[in-house]
DRENDO-1510 file (C-alpha; in Angstrom, 1 decimal, always signed):
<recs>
REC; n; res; u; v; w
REC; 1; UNK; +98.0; +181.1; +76.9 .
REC; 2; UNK; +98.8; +185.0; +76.5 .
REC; 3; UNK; +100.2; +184.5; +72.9 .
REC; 4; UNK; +103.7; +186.6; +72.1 .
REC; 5; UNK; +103.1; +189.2; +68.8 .
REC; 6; UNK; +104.0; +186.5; +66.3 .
REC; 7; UNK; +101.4; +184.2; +67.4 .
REC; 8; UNK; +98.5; +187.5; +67.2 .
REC; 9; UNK; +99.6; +187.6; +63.3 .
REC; 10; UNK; +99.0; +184.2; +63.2 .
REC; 11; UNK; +96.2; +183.6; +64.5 .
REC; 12; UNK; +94.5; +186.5; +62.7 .
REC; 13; UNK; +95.7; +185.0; +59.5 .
REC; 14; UNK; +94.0; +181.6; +60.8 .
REC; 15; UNK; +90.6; +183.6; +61.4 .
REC; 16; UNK; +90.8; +185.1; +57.8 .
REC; 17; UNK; +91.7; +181.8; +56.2 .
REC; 18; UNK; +89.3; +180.1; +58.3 .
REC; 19; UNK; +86.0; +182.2; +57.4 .
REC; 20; UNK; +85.8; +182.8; +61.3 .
REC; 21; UNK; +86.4; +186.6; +63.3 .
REC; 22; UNK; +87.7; +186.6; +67.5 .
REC; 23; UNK; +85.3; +188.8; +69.3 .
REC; 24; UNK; +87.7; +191.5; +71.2 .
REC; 25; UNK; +86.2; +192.9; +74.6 .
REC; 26; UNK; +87.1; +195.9; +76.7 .
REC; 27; UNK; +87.4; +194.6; +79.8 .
REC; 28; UNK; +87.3; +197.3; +83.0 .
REC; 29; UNK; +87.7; +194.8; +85.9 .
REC; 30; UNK; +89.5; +191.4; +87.1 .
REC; 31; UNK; +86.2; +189.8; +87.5 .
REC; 32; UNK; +85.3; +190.7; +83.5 .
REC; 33; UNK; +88.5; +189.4; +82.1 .
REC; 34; UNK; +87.8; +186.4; +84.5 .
REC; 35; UNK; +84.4; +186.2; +82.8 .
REC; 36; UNK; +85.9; +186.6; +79.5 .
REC; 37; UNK; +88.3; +184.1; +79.4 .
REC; 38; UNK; +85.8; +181.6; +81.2 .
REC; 39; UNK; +83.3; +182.4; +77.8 .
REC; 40; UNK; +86.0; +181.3; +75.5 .
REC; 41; UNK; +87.2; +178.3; +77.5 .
REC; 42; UNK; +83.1; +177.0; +77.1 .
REC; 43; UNK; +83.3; +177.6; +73.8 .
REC; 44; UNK; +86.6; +176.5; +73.1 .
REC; 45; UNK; +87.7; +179.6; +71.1 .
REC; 46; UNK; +90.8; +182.0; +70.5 .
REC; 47; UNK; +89.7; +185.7; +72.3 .
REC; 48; UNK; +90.9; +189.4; +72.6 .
REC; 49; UNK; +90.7; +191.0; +75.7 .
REC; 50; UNK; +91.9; +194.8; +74.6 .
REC; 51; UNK; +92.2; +198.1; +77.7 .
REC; 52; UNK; +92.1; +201.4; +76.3 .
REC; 53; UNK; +93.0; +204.4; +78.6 .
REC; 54; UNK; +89.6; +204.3; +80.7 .
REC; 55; UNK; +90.6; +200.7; +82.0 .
REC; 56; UNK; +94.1; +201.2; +82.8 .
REC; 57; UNK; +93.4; +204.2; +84.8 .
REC; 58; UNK; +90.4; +203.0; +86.4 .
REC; 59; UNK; +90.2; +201.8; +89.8 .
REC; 60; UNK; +90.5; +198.4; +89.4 .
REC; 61; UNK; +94.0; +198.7; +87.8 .
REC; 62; UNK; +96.2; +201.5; +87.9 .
REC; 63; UNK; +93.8; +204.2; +89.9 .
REC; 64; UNK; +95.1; +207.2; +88.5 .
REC; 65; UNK; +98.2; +205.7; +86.9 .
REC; 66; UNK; +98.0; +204.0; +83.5 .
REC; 67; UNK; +101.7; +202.6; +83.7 .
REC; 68; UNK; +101.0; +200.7; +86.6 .
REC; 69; UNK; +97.3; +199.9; +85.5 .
REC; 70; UNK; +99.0; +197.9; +82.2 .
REC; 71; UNK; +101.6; +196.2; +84.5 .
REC; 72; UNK; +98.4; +195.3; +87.0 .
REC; 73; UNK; +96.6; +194.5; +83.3 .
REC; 74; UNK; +99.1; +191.8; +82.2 .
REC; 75; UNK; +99.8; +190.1; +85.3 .
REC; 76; UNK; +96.3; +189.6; +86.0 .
REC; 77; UNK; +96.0; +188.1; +82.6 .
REC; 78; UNK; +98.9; +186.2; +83.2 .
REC; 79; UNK; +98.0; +184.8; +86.6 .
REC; 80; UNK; +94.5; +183.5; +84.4 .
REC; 81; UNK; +96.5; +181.9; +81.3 .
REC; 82; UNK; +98.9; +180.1; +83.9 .
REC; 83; UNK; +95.6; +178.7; +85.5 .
REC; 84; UNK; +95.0; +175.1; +84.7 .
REC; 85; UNK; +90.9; +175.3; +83.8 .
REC; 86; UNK; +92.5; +178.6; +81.6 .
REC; 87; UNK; +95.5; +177.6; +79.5 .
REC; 88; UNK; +94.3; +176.5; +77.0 .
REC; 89; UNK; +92.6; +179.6; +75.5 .
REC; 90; UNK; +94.3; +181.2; +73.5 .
REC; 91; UNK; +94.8; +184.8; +74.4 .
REC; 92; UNK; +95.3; +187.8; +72.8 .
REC; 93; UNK; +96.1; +191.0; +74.9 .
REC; 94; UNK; +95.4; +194.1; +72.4 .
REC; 95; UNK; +95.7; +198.0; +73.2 .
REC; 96; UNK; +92.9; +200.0; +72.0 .
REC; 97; UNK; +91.9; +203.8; +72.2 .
REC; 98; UNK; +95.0; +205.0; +73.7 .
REC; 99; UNK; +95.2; +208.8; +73.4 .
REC; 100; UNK; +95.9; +211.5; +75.3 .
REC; 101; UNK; +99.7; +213.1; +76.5 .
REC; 102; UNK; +101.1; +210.0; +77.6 .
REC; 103; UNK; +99.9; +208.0; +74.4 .
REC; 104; UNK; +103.2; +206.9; +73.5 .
REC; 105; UNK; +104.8; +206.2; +76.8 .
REC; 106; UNK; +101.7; +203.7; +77.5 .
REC; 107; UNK; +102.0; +201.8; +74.2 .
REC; 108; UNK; +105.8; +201.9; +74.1 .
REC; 109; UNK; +105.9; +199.8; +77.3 .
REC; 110; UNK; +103.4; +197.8; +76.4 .
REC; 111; UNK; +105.6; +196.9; +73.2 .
REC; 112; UNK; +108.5; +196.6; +75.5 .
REC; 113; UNK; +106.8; +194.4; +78.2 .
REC; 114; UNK; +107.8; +193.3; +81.9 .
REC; 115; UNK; +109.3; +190.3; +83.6 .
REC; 116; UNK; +107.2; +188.6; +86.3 .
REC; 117; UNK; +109.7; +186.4; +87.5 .
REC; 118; UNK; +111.2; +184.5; +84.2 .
REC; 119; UNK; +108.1; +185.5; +82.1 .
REC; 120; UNK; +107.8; +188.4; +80.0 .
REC; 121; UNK; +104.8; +189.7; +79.6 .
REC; 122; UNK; +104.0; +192.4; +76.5 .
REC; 123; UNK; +101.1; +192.9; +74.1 .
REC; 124; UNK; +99.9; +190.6; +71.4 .
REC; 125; UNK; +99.2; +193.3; +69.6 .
REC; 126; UNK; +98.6; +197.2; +69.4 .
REC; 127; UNK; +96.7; +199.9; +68.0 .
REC; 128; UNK; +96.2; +203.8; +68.8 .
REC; 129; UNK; +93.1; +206.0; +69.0 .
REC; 130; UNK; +93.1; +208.1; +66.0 .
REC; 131; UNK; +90.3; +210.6; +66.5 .
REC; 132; UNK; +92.4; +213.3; +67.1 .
REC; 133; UNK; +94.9; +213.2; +64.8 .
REC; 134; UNK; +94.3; +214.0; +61.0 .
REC; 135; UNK; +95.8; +211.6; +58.2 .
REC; 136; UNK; +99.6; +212.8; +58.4 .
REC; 137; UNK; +99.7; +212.9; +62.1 .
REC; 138; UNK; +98.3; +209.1; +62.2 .
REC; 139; UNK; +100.4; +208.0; +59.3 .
REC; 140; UNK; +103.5; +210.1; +61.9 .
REC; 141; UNK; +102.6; +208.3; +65.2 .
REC; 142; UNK; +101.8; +204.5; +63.6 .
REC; 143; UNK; +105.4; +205.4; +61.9 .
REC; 144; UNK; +106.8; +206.2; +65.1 .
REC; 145; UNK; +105.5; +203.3; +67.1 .
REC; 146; UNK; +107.2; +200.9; +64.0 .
REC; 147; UNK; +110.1; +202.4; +64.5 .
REC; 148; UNK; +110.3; +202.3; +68.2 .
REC; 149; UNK; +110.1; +198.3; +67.6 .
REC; 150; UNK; +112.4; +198.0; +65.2 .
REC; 151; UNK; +115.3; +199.9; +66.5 .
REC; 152; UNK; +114.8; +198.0; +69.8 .
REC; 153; UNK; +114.3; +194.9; +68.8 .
REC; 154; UNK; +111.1; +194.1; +69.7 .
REC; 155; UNK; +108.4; +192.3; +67.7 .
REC; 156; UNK; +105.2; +193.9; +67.4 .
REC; 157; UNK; +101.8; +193.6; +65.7 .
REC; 158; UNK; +100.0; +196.2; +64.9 .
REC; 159; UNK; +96.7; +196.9; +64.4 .
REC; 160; UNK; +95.3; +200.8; +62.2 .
REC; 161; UNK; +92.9; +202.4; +62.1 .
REC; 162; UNK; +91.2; +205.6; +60.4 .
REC; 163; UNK; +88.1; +207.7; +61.3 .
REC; 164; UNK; +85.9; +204.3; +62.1 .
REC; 165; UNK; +83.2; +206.9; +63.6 .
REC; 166; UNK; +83.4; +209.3; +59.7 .
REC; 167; UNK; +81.1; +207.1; +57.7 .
REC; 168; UNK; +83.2; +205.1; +54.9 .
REC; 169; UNK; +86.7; +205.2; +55.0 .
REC; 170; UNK; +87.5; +206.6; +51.1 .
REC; 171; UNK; +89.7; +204.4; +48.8 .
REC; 172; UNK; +93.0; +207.9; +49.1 .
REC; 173; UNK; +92.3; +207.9; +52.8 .
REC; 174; UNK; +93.3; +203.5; +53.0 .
REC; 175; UNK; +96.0; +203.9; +50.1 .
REC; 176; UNK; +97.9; +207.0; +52.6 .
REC; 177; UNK; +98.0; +205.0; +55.6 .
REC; 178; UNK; +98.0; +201.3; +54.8 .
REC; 179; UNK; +100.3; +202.0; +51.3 .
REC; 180; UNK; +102.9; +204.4; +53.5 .
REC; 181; UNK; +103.4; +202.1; +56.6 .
REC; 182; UNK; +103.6; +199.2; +54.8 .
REC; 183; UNK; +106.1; +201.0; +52.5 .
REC; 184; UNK; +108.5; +202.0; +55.5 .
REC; 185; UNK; +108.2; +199.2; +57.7 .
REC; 186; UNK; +106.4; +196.3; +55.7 .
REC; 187; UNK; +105.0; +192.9; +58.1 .
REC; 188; UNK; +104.5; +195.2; +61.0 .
REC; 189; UNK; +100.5; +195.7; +60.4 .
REC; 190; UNK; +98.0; +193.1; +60.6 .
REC; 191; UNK; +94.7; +194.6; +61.0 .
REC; 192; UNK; +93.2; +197.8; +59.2 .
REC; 193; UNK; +90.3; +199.3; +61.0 .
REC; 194; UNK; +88.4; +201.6; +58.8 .
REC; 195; UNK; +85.1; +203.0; +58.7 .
REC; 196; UNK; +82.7; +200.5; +57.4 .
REC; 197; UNK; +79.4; +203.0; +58.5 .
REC; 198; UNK; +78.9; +201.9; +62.4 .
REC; 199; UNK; +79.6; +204.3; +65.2 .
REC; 200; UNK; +81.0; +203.8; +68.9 .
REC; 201; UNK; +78.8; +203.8; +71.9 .
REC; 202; UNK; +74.8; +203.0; +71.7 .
REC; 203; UNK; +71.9; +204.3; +69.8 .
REC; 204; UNK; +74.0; +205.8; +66.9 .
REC; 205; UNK; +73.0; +205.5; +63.0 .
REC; 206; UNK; +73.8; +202.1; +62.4 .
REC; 207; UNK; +75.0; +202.3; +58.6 .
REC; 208; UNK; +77.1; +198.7; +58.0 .
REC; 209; UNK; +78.3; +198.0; +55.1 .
REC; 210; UNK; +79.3; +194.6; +54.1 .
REC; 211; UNK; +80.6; +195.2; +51.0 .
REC; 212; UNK; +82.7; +198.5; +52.1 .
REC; 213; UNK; +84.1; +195.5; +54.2 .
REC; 214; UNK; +85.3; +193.6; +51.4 .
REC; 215; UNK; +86.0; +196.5; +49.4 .
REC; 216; UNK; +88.6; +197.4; +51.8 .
REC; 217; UNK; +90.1; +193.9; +52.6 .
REC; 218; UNK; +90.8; +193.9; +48.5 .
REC; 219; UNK; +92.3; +197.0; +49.1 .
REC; 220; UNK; +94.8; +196.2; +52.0 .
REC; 221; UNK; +96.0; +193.1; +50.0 .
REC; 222; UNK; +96.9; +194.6; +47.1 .
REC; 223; UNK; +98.8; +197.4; +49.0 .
REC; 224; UNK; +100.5; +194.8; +51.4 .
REC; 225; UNK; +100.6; +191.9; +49.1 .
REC; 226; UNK; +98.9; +189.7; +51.6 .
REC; 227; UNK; +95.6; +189.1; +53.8 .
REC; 228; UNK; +95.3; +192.2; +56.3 .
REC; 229; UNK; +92.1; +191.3; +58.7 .
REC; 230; UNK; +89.8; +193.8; +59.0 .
REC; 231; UNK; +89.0; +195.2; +62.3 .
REC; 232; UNK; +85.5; +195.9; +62.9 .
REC; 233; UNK; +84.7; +198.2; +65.4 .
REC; 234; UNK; +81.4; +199.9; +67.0 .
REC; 235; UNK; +80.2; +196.6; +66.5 .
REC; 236; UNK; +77.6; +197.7; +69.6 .
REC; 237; UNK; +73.9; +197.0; +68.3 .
REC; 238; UNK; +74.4; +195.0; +65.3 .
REC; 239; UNK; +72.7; +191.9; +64.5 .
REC; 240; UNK; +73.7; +188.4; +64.3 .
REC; 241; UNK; +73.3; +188.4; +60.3 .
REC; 242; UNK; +75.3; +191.9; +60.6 .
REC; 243; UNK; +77.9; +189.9; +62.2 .
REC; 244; UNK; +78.0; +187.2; +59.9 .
REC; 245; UNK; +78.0; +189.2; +57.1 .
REC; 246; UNK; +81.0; +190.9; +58.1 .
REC; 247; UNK; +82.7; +187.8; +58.6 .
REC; 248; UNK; +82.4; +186.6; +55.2 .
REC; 249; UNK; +83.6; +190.1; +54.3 .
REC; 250; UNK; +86.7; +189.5; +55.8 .
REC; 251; UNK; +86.4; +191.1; +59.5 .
REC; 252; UNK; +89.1; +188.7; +61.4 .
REC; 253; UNK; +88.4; +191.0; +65.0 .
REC; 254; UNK; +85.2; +192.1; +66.4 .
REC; 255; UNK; +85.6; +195.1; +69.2 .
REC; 256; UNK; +82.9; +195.1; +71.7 .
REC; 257; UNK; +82.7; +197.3; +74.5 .
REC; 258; UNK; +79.8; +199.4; +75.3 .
REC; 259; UNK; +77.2; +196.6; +75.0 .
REC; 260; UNK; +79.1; +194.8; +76.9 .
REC; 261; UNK; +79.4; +197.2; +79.9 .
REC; 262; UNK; +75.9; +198.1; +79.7 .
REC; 263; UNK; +75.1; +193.8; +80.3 .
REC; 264; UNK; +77.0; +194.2; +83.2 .
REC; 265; UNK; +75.8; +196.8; +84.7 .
REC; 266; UNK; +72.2; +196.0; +83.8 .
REC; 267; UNK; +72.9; +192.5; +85.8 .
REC; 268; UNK; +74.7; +194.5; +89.0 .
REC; 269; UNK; +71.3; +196.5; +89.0 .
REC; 270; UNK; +69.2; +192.9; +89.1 .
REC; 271; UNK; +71.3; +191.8; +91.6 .
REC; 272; UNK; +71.0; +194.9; +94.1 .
REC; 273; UNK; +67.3; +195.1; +93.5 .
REC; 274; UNK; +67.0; +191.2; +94.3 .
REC; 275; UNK; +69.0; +191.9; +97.5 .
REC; 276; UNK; +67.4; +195.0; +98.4 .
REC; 277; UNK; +65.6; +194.0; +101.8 .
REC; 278; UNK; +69.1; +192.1; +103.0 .
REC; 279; UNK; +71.2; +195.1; +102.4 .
REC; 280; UNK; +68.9; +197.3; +104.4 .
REC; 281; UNK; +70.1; +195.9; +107.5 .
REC; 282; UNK; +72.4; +193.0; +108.7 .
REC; 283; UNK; +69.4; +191.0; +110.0 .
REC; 284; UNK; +69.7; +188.0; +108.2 .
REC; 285; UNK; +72.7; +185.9; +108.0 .
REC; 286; UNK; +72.6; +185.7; +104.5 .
REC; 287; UNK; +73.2; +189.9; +104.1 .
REC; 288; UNK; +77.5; +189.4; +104.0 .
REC; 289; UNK; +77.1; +186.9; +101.1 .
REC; 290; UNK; +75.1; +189.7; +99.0 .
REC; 291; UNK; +77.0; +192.6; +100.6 .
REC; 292; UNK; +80.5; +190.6; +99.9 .
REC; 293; UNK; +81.6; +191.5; +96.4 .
REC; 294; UNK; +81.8; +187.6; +95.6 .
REC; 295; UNK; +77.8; +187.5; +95.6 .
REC; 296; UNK; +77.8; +190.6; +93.3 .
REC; 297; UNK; +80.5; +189.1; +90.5 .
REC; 298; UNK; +79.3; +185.9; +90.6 .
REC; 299; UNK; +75.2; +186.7; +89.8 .
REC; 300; UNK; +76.8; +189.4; +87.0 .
REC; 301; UNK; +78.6; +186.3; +85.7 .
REC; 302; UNK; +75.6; +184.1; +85.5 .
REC; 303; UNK; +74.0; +186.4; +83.3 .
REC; 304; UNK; +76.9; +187.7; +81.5 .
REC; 305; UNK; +79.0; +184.6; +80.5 .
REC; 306; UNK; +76.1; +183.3; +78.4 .
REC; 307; UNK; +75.8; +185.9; +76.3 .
REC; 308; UNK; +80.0; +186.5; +75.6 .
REC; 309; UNK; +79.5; +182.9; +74.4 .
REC; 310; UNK; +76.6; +183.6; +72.0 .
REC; 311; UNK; +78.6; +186.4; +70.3 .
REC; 312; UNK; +81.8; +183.5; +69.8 .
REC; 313; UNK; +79.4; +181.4; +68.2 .
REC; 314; UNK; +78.1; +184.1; +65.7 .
REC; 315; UNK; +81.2; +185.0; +64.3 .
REC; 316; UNK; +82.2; +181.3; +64.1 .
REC; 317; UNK; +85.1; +181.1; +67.0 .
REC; 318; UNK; +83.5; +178.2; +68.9 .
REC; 319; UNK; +86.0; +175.5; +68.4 .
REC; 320; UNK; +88.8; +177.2; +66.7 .
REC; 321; UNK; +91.0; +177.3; +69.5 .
REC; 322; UNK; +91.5; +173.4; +69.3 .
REC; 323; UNK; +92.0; +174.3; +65.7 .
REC; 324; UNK; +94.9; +176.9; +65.8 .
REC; 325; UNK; +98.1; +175.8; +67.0 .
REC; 326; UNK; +100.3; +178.9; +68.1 .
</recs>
């Protein structure tokens, strides 16, 4: 089930109250959200499948056009939450590391949704890439993104962030952002993403912090007056007791993404160099299943699935989708 905005707030006020995080994955394909979803039906968990620009202008979705990559986005997802062995998951469809000209336009209409047939389909939930933009200018754009809801209508849950990649995110630089959005449009945010010492991407300074974790989840409360989840990101390379740890800190969503790509990709290259004498030539009559992209999704599956699901089990999500009721 893709779950409306209302129903991302709750369930990341289930995973705080419920000692328990939902691992979020970029996803760059249809066969990887398949995958995804497949993970957390095994497991029986609540999961966040997030884009950012690179997905929605990728090949596999838009090609070039990032409008019509989220509208290819959602009705993929859609197609898979309507899917009997599927609808039971409970899905959240987040927005992450949006930037760039069209920034707003992208994130607007994911607010704003499509109909596919009676159905409207929108984001559970929403953040923007702030790397570019100093304090003011992120405090501006979250400001104008709350806004945009509110004089339309539309419910939205939102999801900020400050310099995740800068080290530890300093008690002024949490009070400015959290303290002012809240201030102007209170119950929009959800999730605070600061830094907590990791770093995007692979083979960066691992730094984690645990306790700037809860440090900053004390923080959010008292400027909100109620649980805010943290959002962990560059979560790439840490360990299991990492994990944990962050969990009992207060992280409610776990980003992964470049780990995750580099499993996939590590699994394509096992399956080409297993297949390497069929694909020379058409000799055999087994070459068109290892030539046909079927043979190719389904071997990066086998080897991929397993470990989505060890990751839900770390940070405690097996079983909680039974659990929470949207």
């Amino acid at each position: 089930m893709l779950l409306k905005p209302a129903q991302a707030r709750a369930l990341y006020e289930d995973a705080l109250q419920n000692g328990y995080a939902i691992l979020a994955v970029n996803a760059d394909s249809p066969a990887a959200l398949r995958d995804v979803l497949e993970a957390a039906r095994q497991t029986e968990a609540p999961i966040i499948i997030e884009t950012s620009l690179w997905q929605l202008e990728g090949h596999s979705f838009g090609a070039g056009d990032a409008i019509l990559g989220l509208k290819s986005y959602l009705a993929f997802l859609a197609a898979l939450c309507e899917s009997e062995k599927l609808a039971a998951v409970p899905l959240v469809f987040h927005t992450d590391h949006i930037k760039g000209p069209q920034t707003m336009e992208i994130i607007q209409a994911a607010i704003q949704g499509r109909k596919l047939g009676e159905t409207l389909l929108r984001a559970s939930s929403i953040s923007l890439d702030s790397v570019e933009w100093d304090t003011e200018e992120n405090i501006a754009q979250l400001c104008r993104l709350c806004h945009f809801a509110h004089e339309n209508g539309f419910d939205m849950t939102l999801e900020a962030e400050a310099g995740v990649d800068d080290g530890l995110t300093d008690e002024d630089t949490t009070r400015r952002i959290v303290g002012e959005v809240e201030a102007r449009y209170p119950q929009f945010l959800a999730l605070w993403a600061p830094g907590v010492g990791t770093q995007h991407g692979l083979g960066g300074a691992n730094n984690f912090s645990a306790s700037h974790v809860a440090f900053q989840r004390d923080l959010a409360r008292e400027l909100t007056g109620r649980d805010i989840g943290i959002a962990l990101h560059g979560s790439s390379g840490l360990s299991a007791q990492n994990l944990r740890e962050a969990v009992k800190a207060g992280v409610a969503k776990v980003n992964w993404s470049s780990e995750s790509l580099l499993l996939r990709a590590q699994a394509a290259q096992e399956f080409f160099t297993q297949n390497e004498a069929l694909l020379k030539g058409p000799k055999k009559a087994e070459w068109k299943l290892a030539a046909m992209d079927n043979g190719l999704a389904s071997f990066v599956s086998s080897r991929y699935v397993p470990t989505v699901c060890e990751r839900i089990e770390i940070l405690g999500g097996a079983g909680q989708a039974a659990h929470f009721v949207p």
